[in-house]
ZASE-256777 format. One record per residue: x, y, z of N, C-alpha, C, O in turn; chain; residue number from 1. Coordinates in nm, 4 decimals. Last residue first. Example, Ala and Ser with C-alpha at 12.3 -4.5 7.8 and 13.67 -1.06 7.14 Angstrom:
<torkols>
n_X;n_Y;n_Z;ca_X;ca_Y;ca_Z;c_X;c_Y;c_Z;o_X;o_Y;o_Z;chain;n
1.2850;-0.2250;0.7080;1.3670;-0.1060;0.7140;1.2900;0.0030;0.7870;1.3409;0.1138;0.8039;A;2
1.3190;-0.5690;0.7800;1.2300;-0.4500;0.7800;1.3200;-0.3300;0.7800;1.4236;-0.3319;0.8465;A;1
</torkols>
This chain:
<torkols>
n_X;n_Y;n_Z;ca_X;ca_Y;ca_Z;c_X;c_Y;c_Z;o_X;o_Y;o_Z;chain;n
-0.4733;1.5477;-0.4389;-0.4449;1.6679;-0.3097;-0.5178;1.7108;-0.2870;-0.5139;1.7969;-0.1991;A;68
-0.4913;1.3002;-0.4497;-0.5849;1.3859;-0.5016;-0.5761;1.4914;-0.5028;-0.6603;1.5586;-0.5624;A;67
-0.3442;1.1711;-0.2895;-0.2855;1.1844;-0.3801;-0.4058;1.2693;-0.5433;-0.3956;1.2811;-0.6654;A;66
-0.4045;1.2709;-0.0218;-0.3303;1.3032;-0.0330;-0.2972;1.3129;-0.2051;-0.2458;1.4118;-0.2573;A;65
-0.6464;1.0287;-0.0671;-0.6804;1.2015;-0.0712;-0.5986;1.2632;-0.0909;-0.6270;1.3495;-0.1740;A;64
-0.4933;0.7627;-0.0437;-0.6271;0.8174;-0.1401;-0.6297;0.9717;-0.1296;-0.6006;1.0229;-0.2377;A;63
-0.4055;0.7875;0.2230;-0.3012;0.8251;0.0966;-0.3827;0.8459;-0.0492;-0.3488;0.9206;-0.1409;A;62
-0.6855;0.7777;0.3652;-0.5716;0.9019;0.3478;-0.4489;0.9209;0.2714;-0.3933;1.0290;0.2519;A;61
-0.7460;0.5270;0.2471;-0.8467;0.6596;0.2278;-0.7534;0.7781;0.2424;-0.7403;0.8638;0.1550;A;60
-0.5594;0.3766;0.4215;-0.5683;0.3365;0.2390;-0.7148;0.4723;0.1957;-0.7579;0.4690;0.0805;A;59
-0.6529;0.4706;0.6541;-0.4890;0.4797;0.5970;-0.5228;0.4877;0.4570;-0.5153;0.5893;0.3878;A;58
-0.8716;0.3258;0.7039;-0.8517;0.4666;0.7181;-0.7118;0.5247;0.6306;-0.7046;0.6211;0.5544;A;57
-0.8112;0.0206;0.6568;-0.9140;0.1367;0.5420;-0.8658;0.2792;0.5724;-0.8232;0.3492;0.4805;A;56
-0.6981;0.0130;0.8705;-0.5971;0.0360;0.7414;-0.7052;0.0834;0.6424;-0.6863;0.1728;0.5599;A;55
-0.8899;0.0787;1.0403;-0.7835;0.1445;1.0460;-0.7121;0.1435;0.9422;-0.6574;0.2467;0.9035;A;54
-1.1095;-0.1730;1.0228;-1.1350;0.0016;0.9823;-0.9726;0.1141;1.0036;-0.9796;0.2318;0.9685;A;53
-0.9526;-0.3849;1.1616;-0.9467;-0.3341;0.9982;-1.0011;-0.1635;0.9428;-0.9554;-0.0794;0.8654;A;52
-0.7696;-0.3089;1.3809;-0.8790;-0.2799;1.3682;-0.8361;-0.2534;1.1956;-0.7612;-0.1789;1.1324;A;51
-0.5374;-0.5088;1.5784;-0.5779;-0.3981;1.4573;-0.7037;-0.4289;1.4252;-0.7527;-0.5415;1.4329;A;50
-0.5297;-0.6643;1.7766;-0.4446;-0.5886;1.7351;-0.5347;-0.4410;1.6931;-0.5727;-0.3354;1.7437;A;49
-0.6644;-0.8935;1.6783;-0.7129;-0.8413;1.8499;-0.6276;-0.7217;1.8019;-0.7190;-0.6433;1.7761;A;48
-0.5598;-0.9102;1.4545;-0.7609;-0.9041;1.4151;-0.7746;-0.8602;1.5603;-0.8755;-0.7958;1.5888;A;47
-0.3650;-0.8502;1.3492;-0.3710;-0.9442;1.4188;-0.5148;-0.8647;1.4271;-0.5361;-0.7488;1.3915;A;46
-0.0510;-0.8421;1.0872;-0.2032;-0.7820;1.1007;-0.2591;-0.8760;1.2008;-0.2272;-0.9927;1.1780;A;45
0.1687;-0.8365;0.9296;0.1893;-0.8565;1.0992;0.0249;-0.8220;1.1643;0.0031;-0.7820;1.2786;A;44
0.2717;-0.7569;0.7224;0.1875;-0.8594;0.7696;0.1343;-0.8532;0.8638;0.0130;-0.8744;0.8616;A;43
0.4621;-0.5391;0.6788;0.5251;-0.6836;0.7349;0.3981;-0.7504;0.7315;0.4366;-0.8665;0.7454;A;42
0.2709;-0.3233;0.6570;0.4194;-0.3118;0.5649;0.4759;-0.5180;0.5569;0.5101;-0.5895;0.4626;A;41
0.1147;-0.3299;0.8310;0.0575;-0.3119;0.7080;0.1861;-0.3974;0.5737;0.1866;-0.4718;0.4756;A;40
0.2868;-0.2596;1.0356;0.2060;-0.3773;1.0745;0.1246;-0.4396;0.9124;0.0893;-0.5551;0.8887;A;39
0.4036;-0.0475;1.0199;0.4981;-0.1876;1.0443;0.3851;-0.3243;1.0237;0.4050;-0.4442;1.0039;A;38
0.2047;0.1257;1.0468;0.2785;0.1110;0.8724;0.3763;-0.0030;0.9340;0.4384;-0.0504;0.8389;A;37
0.0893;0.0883;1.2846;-0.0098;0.0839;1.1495;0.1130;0.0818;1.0602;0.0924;-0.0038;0.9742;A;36
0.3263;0.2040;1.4270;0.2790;0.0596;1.4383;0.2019;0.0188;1.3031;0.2442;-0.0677;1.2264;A;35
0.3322;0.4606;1.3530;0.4583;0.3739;1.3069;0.4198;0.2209;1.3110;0.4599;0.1343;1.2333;A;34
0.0567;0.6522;1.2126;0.1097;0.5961;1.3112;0.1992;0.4401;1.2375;0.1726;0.3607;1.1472;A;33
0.1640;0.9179;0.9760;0.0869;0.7900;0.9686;0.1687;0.7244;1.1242;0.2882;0.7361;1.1514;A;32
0.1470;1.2322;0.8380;0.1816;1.1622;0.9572;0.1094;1.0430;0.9663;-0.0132;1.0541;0.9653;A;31
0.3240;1.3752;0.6253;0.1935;1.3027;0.5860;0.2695;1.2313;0.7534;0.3849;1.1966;0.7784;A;30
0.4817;1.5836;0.4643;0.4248;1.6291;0.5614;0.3094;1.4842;0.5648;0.2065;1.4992;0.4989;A;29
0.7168;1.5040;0.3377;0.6282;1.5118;0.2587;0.4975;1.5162;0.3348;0.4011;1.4595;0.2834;A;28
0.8995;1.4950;0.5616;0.9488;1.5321;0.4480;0.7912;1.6103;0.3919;0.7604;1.7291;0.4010;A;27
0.8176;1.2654;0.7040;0.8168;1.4229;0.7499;0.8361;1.4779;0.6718;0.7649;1.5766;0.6902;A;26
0.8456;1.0772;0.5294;0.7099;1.1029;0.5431;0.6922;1.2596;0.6460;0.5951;1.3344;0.6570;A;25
1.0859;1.0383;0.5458;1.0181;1.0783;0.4074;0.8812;1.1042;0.4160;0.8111;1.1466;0.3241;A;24
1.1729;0.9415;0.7242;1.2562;1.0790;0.7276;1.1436;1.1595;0.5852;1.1307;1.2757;0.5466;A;23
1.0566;0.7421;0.8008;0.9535;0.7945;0.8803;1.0584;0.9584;0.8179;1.0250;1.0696;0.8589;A;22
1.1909;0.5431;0.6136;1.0055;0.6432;0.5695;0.9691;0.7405;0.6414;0.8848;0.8228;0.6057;A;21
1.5004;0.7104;0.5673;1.4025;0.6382;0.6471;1.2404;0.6584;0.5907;1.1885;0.7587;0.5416;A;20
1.6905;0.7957;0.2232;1.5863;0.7971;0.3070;1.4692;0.6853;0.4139;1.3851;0.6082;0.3678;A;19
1.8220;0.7003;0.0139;1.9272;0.7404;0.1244;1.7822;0.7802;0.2596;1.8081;0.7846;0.3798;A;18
1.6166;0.7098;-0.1785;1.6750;0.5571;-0.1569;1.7705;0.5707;-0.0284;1.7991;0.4684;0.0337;A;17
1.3221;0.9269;-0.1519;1.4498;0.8756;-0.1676;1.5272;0.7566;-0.1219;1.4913;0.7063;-0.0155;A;16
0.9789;0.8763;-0.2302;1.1003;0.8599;-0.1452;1.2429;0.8307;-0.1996;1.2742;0.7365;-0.2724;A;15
0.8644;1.1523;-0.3806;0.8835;1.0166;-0.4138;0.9648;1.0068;-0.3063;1.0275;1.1070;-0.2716;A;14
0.8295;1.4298;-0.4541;0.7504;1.4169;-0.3219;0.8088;1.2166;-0.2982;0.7823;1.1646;-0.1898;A;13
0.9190;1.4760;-0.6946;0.9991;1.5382;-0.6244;0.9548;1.5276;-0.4308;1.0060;1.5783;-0.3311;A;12
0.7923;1.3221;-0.9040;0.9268;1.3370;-0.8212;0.9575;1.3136;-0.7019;0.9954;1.2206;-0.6307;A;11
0.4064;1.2283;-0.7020;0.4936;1.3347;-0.8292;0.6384;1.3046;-0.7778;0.6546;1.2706;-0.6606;A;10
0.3455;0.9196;-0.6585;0.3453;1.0752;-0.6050;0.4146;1.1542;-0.7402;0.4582;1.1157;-0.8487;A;9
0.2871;0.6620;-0.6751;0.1635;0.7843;-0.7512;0.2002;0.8909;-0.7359;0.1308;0.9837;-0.7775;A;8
0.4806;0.5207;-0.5372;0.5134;0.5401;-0.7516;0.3881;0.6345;-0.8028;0.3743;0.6762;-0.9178;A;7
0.3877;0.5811;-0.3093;0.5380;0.6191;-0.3502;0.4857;0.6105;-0.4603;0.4294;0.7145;-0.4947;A;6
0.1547;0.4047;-0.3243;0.1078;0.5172;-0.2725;0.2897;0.6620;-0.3157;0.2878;0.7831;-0.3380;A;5
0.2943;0.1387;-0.3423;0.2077;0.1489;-0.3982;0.1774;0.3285;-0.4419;0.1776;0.3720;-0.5570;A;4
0.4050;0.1736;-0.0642;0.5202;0.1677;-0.2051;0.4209;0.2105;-0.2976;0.4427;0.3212;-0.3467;A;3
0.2019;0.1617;0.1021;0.2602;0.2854;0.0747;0.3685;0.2727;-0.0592;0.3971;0.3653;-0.1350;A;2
0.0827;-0.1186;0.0000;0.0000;0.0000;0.0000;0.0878;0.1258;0.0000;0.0644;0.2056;-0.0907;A;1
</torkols>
C-alpha cells in the first residue's frame, strides 16, 4: 500500500533511496502511526491488534493526499 502510494506521487515528493520512511514522510508532511505502517508493511495484522477500519482509514488518506 505505501510503495504502492510512492510510484503515484509526483518526483519530487517520491522517497528517496538514502531515506528512512519515517525521514520521508516528514518530508512530505503526511503523519501515519509507526505501528499501522509496520504492521501493514510486514503482515503482521492481528484481528485483536488492529482494527481493519484502520488500514481502510490509511488506504483513504493516501487516497486524498494523492488527489491533493
Amino acid at each position: 500500500m505505501i510503495a504502492s502510494f510512492d510510484r503515484q506521487l509526483p518526483d519530487g515528493s517520491k522517497r528517496r533511496p538514502e531515506e528512512t520512511v519515517k525521514d520521508w514522510l516528514d518530508r512530505i508532511k503526511l503523519t501515519i502511526d509507526p505501528m499501522l505502517y509496520h504492521m501493514v508493511r510486514y503482515g503482521e495484522i492481528d484481528d485483536q491488534m488492529l482494527d481493519r477500519s484502520e488500514i481502510d482509514a490509511l488506504r483513504n488518506r493516501l487516497d486524498q493526499r494523492l488527489r491533493g
